[in-house]
FIVOTI-54307 format. One line per 4 residues: for each residue x, z, y of N, C-alpha, C. Coordinates in steps of 0.02 Angstrom, whole numbers, plus 50000, padded with zeros to 5 digits. Last residue first. Example, Ala and Ser with C-alpha at 12.3 -4.5 7.8 and 13.67 -1.06 7.14 Angstrom:
residues 2
50642:50354:49888:50684:50357:49947:50645:50394:50002 | 50660:50390:49716:50615:50390:49775:50660:50390:49835
//
This chain:
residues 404
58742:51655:51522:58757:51672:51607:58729:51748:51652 | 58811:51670:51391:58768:51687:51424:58767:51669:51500 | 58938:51642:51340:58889:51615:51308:58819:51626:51347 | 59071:51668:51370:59012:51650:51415:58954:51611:51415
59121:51751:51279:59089:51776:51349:59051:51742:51376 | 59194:51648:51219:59137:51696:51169:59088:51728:51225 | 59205:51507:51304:59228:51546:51273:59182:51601:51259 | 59181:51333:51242:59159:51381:51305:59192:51447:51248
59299:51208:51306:59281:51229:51213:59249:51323:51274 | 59330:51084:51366:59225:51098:51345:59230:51145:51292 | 59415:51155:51484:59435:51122:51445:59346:51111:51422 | 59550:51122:51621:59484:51150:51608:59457:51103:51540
59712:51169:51662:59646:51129:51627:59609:51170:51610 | 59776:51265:51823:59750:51266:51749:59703:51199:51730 | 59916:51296:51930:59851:51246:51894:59832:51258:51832 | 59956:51452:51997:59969:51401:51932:59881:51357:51939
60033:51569:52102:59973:51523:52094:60004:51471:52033 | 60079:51741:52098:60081:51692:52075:60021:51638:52050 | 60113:51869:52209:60089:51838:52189:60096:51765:52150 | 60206:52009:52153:60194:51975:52178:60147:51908:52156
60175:52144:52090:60171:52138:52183:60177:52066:52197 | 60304:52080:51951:60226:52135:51982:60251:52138:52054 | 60331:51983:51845:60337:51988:51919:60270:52049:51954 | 60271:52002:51722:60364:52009:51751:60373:52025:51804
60131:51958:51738:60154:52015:51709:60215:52059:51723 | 60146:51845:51796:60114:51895:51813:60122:51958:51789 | 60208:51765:51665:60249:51767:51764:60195:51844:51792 | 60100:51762:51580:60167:51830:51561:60204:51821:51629
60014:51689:51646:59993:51771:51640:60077:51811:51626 | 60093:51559:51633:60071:51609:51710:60048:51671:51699 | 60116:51545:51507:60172:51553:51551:60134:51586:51632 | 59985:51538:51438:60015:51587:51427:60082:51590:51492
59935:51427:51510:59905:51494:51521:59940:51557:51495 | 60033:51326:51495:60026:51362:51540:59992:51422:51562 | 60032:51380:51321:60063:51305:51375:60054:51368:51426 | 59919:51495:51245:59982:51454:51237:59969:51387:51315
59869:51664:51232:59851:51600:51230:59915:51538:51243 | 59884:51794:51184:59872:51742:51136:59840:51678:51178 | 59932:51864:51309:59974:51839:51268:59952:51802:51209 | 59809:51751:51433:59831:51801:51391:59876:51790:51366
59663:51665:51497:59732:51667:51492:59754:51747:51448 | 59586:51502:51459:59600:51592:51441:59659:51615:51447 | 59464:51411:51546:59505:51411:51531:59523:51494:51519 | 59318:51298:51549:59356:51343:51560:59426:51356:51563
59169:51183:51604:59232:51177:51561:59257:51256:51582 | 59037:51179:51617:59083:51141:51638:59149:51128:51616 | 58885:51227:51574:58949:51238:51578:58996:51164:51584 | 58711:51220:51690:58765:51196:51630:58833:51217:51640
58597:51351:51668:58660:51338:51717:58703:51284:51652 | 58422:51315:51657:58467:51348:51612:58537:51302:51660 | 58315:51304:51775:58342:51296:51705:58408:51335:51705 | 58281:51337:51933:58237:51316:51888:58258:51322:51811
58447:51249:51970:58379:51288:52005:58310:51274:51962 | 58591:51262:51916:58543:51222:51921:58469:51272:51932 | 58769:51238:51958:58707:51291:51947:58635:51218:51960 | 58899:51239:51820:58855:51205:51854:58792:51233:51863
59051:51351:51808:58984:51322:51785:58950:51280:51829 | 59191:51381:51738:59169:51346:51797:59116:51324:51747 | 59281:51517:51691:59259:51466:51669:59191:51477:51732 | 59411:51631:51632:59396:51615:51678:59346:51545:51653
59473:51781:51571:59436:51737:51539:59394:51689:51614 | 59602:51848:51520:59561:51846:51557:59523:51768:51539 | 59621:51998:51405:59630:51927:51426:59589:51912:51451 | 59729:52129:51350:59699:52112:51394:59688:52035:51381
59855:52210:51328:59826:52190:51293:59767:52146:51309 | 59922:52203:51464:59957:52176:51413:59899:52147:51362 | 59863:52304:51533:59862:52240:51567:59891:52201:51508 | 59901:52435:51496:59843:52409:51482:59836:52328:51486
59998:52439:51569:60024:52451:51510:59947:52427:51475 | 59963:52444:51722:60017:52378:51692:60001:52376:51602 | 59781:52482:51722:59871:52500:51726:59900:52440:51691 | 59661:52426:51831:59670:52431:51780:59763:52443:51784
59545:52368:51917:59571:52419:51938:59594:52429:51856 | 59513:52191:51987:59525:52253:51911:59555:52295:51905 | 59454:52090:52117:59495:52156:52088:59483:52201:52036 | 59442:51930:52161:59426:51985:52121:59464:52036:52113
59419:51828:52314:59483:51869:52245:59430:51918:52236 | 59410:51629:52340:59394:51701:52328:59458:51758:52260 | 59419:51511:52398:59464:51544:52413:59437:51623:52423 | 59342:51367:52366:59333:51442:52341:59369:51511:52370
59326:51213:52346:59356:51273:52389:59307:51336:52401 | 59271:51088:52241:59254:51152:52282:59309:51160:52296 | 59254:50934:52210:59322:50969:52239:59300:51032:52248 | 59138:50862:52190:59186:50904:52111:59237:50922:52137
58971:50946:52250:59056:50925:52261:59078:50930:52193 | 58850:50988:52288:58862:50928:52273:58927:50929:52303 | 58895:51168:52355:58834:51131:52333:58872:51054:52340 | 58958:51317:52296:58964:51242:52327:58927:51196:52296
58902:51469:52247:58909:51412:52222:58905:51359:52276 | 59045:51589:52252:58992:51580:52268:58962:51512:52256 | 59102:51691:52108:59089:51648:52153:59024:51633:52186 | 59055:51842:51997:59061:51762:52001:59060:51761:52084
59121:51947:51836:59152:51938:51942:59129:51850:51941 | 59126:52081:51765:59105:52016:51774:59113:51979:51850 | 59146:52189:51695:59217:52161:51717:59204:52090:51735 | 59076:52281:51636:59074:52272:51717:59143:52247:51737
59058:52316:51482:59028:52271:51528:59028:52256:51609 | 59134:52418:51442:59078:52438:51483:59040:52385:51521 | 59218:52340:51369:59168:52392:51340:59121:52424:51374 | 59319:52189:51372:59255:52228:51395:59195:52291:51377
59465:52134:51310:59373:52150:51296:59368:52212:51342 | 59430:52038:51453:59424:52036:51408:59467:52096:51362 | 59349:52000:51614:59438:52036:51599:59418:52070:51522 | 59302:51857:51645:59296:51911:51635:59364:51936:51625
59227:51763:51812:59276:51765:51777:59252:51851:51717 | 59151:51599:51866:59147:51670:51842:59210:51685:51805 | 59104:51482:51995:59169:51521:51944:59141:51580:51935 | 59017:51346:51996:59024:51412:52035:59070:51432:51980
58945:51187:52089:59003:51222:52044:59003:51304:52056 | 58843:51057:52040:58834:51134:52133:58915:51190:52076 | 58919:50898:52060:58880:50960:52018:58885:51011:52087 | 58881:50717:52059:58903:50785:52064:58896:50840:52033
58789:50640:52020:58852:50603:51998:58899:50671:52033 | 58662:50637:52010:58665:50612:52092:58749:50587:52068 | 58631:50696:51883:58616:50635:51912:58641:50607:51961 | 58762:50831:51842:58699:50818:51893:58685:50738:51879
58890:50847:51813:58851:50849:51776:58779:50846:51819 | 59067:50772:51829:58996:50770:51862:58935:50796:51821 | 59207:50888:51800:59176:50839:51771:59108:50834:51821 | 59317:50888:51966:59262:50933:51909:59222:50863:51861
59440:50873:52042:59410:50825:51984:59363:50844:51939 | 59476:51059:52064:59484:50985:52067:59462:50936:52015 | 59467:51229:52149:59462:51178:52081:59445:51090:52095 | 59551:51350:52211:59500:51288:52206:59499:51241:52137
59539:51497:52188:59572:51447:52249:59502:51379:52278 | 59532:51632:52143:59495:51586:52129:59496:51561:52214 | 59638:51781:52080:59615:51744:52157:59576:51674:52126 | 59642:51936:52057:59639:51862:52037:59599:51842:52080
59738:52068:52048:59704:52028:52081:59693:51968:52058 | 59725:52239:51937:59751:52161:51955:59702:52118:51998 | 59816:52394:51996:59743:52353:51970:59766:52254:51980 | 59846:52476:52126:59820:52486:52035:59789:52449:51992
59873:52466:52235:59798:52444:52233:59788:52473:52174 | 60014:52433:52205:59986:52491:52287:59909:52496:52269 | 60061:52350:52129:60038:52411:52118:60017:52478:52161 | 59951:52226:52086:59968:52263:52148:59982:52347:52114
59972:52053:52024:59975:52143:51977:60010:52172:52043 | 59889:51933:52026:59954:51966:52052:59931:52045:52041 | 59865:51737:52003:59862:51829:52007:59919:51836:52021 | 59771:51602:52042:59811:51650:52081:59806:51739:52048
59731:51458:52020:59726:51504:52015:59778:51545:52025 | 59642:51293:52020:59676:51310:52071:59678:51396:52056 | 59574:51191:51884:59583:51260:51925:59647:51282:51944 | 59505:51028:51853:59562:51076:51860:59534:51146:51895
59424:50953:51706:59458:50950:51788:59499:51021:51780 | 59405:50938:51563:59337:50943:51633:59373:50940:51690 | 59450:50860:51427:59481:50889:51473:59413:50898:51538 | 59451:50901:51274:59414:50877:51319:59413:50901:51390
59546:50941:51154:59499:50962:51195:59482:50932:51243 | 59590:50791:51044:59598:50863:51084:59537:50883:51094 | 59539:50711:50903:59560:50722:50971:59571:50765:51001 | 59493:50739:50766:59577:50713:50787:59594:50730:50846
59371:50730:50756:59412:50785:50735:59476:50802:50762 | 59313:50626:50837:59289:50699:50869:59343:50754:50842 | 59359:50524:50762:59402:50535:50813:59376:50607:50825 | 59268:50560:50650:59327:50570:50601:59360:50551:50706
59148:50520:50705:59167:50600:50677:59247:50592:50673 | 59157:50396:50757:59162:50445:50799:59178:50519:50786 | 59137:50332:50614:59219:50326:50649:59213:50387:50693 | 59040:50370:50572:59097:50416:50522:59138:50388:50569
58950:50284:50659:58955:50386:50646:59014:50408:50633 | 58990:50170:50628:58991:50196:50684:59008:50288:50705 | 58931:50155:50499:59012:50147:50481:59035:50197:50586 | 58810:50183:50515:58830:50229:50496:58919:50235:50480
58788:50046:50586:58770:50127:50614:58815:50189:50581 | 58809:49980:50491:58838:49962:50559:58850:50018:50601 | 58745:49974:50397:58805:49992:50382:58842:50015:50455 | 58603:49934:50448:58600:50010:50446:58689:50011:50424
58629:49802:50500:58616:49850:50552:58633:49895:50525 | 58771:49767:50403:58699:49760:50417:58711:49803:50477 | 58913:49673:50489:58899:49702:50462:58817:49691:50462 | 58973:49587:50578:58979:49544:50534:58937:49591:50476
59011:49654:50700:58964:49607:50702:58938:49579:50646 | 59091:49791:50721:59068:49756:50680:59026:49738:50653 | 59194:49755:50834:59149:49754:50830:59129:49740:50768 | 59357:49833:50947:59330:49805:50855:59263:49821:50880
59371:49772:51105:59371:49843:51050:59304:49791:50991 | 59524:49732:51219:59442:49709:51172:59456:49773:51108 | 59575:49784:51377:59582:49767:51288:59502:49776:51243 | 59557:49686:51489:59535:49748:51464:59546:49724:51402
59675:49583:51559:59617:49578:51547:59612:49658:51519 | 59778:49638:51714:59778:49596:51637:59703:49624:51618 | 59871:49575:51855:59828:49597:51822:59826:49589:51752 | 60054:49613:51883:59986:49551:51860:59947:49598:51849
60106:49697:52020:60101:49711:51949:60046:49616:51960 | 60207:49795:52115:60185:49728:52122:60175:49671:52050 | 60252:49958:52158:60244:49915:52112:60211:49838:52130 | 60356:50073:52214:60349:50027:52210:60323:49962:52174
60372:50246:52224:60398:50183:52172:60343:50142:52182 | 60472:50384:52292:60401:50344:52298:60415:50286:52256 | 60493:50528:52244:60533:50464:52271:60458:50434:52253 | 60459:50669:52216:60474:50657:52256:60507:50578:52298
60498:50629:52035:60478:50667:52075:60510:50674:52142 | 60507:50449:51964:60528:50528:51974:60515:50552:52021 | 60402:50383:51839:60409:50402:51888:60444:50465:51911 | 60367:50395:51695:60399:50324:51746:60430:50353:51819
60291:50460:51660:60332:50500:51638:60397:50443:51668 | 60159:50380:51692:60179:50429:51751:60266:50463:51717 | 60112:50217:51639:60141:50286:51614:60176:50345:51676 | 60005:50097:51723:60079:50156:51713:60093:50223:51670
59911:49970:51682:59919:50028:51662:60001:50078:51671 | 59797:49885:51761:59864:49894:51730:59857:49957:51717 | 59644:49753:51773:59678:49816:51750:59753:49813:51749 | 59510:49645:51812:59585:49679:51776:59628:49727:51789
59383:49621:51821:59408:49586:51838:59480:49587:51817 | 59194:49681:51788:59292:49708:51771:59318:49651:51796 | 59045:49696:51902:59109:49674:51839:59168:49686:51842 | 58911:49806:51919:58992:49805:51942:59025:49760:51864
58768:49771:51863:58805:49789:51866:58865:49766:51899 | 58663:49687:52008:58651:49704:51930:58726:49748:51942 | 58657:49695:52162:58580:49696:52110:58586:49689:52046 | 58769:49743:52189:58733:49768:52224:58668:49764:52179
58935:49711:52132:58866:49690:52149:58819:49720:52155 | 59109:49723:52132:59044:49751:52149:58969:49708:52186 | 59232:49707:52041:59182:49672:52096:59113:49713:52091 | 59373:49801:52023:59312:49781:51992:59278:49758:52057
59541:49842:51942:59489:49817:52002:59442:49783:51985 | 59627:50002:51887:59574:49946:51869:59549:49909:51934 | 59742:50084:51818:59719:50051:51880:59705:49997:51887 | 59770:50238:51749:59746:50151:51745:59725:50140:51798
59915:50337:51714:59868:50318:51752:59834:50230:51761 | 59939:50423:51578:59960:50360:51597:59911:50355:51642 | 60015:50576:51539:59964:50559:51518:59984:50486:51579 | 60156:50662:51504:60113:50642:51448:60052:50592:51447
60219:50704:51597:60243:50685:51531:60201:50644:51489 | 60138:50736:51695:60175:50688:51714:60216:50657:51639 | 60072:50830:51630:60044:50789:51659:60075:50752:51645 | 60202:50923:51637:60161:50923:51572:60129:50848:51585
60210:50968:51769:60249:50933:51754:60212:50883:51673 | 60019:50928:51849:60082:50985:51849:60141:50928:51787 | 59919:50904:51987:59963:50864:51924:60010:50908:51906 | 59833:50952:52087:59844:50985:52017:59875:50945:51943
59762:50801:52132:59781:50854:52147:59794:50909:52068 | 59758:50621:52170:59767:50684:52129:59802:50754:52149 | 59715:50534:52309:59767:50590:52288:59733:50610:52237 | 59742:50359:52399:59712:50410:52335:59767:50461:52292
59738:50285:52546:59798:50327:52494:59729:50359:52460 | 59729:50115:52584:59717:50181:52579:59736:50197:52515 | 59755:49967:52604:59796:50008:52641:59781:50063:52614 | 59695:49866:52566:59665:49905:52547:59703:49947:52623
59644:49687:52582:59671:49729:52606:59633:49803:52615 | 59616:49540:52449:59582:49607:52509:59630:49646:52518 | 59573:49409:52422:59652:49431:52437:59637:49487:52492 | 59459:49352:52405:59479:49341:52348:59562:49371:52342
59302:49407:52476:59381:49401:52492:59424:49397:52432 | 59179:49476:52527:59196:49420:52506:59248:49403:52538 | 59214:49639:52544:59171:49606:52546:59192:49525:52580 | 59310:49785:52467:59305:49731:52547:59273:49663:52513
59238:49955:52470:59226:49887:52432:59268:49862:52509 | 59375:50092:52452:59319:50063:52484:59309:49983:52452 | 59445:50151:52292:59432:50136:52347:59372:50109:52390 | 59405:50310:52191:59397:50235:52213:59413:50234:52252
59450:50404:52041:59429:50400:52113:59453:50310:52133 | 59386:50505:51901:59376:50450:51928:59405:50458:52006 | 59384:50617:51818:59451:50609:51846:59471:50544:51897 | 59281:50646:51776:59313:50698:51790:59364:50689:51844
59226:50526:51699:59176:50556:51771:59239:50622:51812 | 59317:50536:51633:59332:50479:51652:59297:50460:51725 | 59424:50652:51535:59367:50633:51539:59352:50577:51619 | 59577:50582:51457:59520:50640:51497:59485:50620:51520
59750:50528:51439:59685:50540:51414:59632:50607:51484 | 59717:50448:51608:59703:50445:51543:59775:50491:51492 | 59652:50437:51777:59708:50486:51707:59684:50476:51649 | 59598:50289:51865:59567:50347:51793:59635:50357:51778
59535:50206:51992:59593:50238:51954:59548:50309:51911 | 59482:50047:52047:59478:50124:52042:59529:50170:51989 | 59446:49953:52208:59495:49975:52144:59469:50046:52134 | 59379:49821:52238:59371:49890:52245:59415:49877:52184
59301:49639:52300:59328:49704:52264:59338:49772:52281 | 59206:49535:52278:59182:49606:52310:59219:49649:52293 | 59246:49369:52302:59231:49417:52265:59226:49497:52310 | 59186:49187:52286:59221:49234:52320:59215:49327:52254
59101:49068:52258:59175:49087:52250:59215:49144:52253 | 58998:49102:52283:59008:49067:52305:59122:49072:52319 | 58933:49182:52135:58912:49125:52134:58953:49086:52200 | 59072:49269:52116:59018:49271:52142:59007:49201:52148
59206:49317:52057:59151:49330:52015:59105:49310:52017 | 59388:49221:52056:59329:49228:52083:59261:49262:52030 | 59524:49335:52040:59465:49306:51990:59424:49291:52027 | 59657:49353:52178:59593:49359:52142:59533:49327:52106
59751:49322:52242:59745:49281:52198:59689:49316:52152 | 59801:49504:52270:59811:49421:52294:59780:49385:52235 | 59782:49670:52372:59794:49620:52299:59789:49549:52305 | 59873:49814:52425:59844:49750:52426:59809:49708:52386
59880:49944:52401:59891:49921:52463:59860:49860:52469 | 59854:50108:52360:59816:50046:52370:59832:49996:52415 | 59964:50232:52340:59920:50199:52393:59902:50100:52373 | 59936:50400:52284:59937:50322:52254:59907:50283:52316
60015:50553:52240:59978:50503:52299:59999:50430:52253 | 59989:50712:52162:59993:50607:52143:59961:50578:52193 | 60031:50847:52182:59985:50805:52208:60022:50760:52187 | 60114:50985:52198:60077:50979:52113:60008:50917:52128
60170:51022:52294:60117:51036:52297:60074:51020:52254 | 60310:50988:52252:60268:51045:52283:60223:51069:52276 | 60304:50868:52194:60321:50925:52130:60304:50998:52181 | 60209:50713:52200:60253:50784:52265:60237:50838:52207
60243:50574:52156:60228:50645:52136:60246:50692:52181 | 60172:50418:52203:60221:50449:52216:60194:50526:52213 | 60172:50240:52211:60163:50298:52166:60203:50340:52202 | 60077:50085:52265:60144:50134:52266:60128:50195:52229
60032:49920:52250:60020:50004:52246:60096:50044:52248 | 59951:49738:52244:60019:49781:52254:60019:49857:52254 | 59922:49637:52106:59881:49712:52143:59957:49734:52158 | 59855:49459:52055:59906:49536:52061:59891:49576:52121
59759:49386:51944:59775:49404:52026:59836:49458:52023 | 59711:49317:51845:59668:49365:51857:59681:49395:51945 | 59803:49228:51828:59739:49206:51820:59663:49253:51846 | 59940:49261:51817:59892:49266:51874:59859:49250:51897
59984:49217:51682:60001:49276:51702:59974:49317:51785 | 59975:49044:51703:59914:49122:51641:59930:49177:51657 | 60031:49011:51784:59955:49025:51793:59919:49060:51748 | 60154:49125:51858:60119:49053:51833:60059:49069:51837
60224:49221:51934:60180:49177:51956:60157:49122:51945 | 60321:49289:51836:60268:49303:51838:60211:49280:51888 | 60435:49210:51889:60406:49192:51829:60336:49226:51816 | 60511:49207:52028:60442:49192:52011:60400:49179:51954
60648:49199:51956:60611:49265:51995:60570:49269:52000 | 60646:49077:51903:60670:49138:51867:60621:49206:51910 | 60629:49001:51994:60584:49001:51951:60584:49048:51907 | 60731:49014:52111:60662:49034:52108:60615:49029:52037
60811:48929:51989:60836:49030:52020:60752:49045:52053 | 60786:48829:52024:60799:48847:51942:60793:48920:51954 | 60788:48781:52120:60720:48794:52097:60733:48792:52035 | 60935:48773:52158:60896:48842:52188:60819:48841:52144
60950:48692:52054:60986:48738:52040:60939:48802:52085 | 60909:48572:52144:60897:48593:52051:60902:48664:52062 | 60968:48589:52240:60919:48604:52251:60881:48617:52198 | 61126:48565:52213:61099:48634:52250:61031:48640:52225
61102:48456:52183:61111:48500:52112:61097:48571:52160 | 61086:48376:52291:61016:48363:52242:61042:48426:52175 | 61182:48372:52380:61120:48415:52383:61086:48431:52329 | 61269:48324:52297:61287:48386:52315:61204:48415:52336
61227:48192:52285:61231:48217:52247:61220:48292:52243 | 61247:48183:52414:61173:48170:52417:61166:48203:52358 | 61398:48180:52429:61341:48219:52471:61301:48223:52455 | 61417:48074:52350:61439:48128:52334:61408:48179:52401
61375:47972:52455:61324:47962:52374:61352:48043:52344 | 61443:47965:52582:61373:47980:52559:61359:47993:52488 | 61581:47942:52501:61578:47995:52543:61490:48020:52542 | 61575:47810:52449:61583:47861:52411:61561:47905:52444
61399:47722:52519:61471:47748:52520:61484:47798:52477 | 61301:47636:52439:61316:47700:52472:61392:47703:52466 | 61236:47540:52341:61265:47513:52411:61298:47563:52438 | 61216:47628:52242:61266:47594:52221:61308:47564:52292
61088:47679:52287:61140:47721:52273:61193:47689:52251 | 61002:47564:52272:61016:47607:52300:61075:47631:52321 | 61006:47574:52129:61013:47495:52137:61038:47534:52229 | 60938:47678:52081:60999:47663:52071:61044:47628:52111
60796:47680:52129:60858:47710:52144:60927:47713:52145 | 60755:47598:52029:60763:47550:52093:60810:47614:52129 | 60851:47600:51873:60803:47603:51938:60803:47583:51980 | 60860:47466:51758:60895:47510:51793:60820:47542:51867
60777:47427:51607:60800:47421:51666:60831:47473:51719 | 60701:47489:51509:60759:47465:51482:60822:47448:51549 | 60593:47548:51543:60581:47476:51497:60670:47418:51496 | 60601:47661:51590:60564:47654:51512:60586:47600:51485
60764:47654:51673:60685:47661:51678:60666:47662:51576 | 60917:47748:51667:60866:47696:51659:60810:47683:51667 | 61013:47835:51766:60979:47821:51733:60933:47757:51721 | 61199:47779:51821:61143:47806:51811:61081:47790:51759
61316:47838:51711:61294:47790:51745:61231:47799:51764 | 61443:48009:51752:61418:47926:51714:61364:47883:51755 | 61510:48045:51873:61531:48005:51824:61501:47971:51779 | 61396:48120:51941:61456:48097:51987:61487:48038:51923
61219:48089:51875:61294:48120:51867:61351:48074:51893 | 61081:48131:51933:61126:48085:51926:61184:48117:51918 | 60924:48162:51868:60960:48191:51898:61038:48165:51887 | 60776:48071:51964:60818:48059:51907:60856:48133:51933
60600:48076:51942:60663:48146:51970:60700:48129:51948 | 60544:47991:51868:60523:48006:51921:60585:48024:51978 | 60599:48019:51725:60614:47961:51740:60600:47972:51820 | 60549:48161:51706:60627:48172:51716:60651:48068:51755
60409:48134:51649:60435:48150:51742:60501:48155:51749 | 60432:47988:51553:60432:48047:51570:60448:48065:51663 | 60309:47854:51524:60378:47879:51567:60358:47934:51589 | 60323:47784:51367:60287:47823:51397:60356:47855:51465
60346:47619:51299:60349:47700:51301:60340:47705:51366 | 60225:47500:51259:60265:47518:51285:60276:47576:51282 | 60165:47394:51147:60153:47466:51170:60240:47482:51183 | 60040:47255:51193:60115:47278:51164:60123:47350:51207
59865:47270:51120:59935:47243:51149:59991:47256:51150 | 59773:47304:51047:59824:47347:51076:59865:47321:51124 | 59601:47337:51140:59632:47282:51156:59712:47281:51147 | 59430:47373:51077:59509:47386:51068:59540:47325:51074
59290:47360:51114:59361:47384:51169:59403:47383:51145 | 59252:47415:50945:59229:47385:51020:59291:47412:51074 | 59257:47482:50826:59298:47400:50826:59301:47377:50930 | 59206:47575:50816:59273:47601:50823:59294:47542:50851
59061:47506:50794:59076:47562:50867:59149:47582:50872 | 59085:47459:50678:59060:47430:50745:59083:47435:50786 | 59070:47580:50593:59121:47512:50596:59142:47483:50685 | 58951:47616:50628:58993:47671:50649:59077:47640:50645
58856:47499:50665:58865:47550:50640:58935:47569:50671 | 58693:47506:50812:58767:47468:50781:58802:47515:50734 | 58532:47467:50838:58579:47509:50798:58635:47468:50773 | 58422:47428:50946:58491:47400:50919:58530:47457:50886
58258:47438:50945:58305:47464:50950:58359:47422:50918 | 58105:47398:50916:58165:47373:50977:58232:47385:51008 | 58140:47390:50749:58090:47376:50812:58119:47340:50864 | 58324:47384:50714:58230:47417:50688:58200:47429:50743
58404:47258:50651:58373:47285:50716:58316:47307:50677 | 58594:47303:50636:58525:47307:50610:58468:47303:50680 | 58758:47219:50619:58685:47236:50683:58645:47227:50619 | 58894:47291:50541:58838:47244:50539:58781:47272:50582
//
C-alpha cells in the first residue's frame, strides 16, 4: 500500500518485491556442453534445450560417410589433446597464479661448500602500483637463522609485471649439515621508494631436495605468506602479557641463534712447534650498524690461559658482512698439550667512541660437539697438515670474551 508523507512516495517492502515480475514460461537453461556438442559415430545426435535437434546436426546429416567420420576424428583428437594440456597446465589456473610464477635454478657445489641460485625469471605478476604495474626484486633467506645474517637480493626491474632477472646469488659456507636441515625462501617483493616495500609471494625449498653438484630446475606458483595468530579478540594488557610468555617459552625452545659464518684453518706444524690458525673469511655476518653493515674484526684465544698472552686479533674491514681476512696466528705449544686445550674464536663489531658489539662466535675443542669438534680432532690426527672447515657463528659469547 502507497503512503504519501509530504512529498515523498514511500512504497512498502510488499510493493517493491511485486514490481517487474513478469514469470512467464520457464525454460531450461543451456549448458556450454549444448554450444560444443561432442557427437558419437553411433548414437544420435544431440538435442538443444527446447527439445529440438541442432542446427549442427541438421548439418552433419547432409555429409558424406567418409566426411562426417573425419570431422568426427578431428573433434576427439582435439577433446582429447585439451584434455592432456589441461593436465600439464594445471598449475595455470587462476587461483594457483594469482600471484605469478618465478622461474630459479639450484645448485650445491660440495667443493667449495657454495649454493648458487640463479634468478631467472617471473610471469604473471600481482599488479601493486596505482598504474598497474609492479617494481619487483627477489630476495632469499636460509631459514632457520637470523634473517639480516643471511639476507641476499636481486636488482629492482622497474614497471613490469614479467621481469627478467638472469642473476646468480651465492651462499657461501653451506656445509653438508646445512643441506639437511635448513629450507631456503624465496620471496618477491615490489619496491616503493616513498612508503614501505610490499610482499607479493613466496616459495619455499627444502635444500635436503637437492643433490650435490647437479643443478635443479624449478618453475614454481607463487603463494601468499602464511598468516600469524593475532590476538585481536583479547584486552590490551592480556594481549601483552599472553605476548611475553609466548616469546619466553620460544626463547627457551629455540636454538642458538645463528650470526653467519667462519672460514677457518688449522694445522699442528711440527717444524714450528706450535699450532697455526688461520682466519680466512667469514660470510653473511649478522648487520649490527644502522647503515645495515658492520666494521668486523676476529679475535681468537687458546684456552685456559694462565699467562694471558694467547690473545691474537685481526684487522678490522670496514662496512662489509663478507670480510676477507686471510690472517694466521701462531701458538707455540706441544701436541700432548694441544689436547687439553680450546680454542676460542669470535667476530666482533668495531665501533669508534663505545663499547665493540659482539657478533657471534664459535669453540673448538674435545668438549665441543658437530663440526667444531670434528675439525679440531682432524687437526689433531692429521699433524703438518692443513685443515680448512666452515664454522656457525653463534650469540652465545664465550667466558673470554667478555671483555674486549
Amino acid at each position: 500500500m502507497t503512503v504519501r508523507r509530504g512529498n515523498k512516495l514511500t512504497i512498502s517492502i510488499q510493493e517493491h518485491m511485486a514490481i517487474d515480475v513478469c514469470p512467464g514460461p520457464i525454460r531450461p537453461i543451456r549448458q556450454i556442453s549444448d554450444y560444443f556438442p561432442r557427437y558419437s559415430p553411433t548414437g544420435p545426435g544431440p538435442q538443444s534445450a527446447d527439445g529440438g535437434h541442432c542446427p549442427a546436426e541438421g548439418a552433419l546429416q547432409q555429409e558424406s560417410p567418409g566426411v562426417r567420420d573425419g570431422r568426427l576424428g578431428a573433434q576427439r583428437s582435439l577433446t582429447s589433446s585439451a584434455d592432456t594440456s589441461a593436465e600439464i597446465d594445471s598449475c595455470d589456473s587462476d587461483d594457483s597464479t594469482s600471484l605469478g610464477t618465478l622461474e630459479f635454478t639450484l645448485l650445491y657445489d660440495r667443493h667449495t661448500s657454495s649454493l648458487h641460485c640463479t634468478i631467472i625469471k617471473a610471469k604473471g605478476l600481482k599488479p601493486m602500483d596505482f598504474n598497474g604495474l609492479a617494481d619487483p626484486y627477489v630476495k632469499l633467506h636460509l631459514l632457520p637463522g637470523a634473517c639480516k645474517a643471511n639476507k641476499l637480493k636481486t636488482r629492482t626491474v622497474r614497471n613490469t609485471l614479467n621481469p627478467v632477472w638472469n642473476e646468480m646469488l651465492t651462499y657461501v659456507g653451506i656445509t653438508e649439515e646445512d643441506m639437511s636441515r635448513k629450507t631456503l625462501r624465496v620471496s618477491v617483493c615490489d619496491e616503493d621508494k616513498l612508503t614501505h616495500n610490499e610482499f607479493i609471494g613466496e616459495s619455499r625449498v627444502a635444500l635436503r631436495r637437492l643433490k650435490p653438484n647437479q643443478e635443479k630446475h624449478f618453475n614454481i606458483c607463487l603463494e601468499p605468506q602464511a598468516p600469524l595468530s593475532s590476538p585481536s579478540a583479547m584486552s590490551t594488557a592480556l594481549r601483552g602479557i599472553s605476548c611475553y610468555l609466548k616469546e619466553l617459552e620460544q626463547a627457551e625452545e629455540r636454538p642458538l641463534e645463528e650470526r653467519g659464518r667462519l672460514l677457518l684453518s688449522l694445522q699442528f706444524s711440527t717444524q714450528r712447534g706450535g699450532l697455526i690458525v688461520g682466519i680466512i673469511r667469514c660470510a653473511h655476518l649478522a648487520a649490527m650498524d644502522v647503515n645495515g653493515f658492520s666494521d668486523p674484526y676476529v679475535k681468537t684465544y687458546l684456552k685456559p690461559d694462565t699467562h694471558k698472552r694467547s690473545k691474537h686479533k685481526t684487522v678490522v674491514k670496514k662496512k662489509t658482512l663478507n670480510p676477507e681476512f686471510n690472517e694466521e696466528f701462531f701458538y707455540e705449544i706441544s701436541h700432548d698439550e694441544l689436547t687439553s686445550k680450546t680454542l676460542e674464536v669470535t667476530v666482533w663489531d668495531y665501533d669508534l667512541g663505545k663499547s665493540n658489539d659482539f657478533i657471534g662466535g664459535a669453540t673448538l675443542g674435545l668438549n665441543a660437539k658437530g663440526d667444531c669438534l670434528r675439525h679440531w680432532f682432524d687437526c689433531l690426527k692429521n699433524k703438518d697438515r692443513k685443515v680448512e672447515q666452515w664454522h656457525t657463528l653463534t650469540n652465545e659469547l664465550p667466558g673470554s670474551a667478555f671483555s674486549d
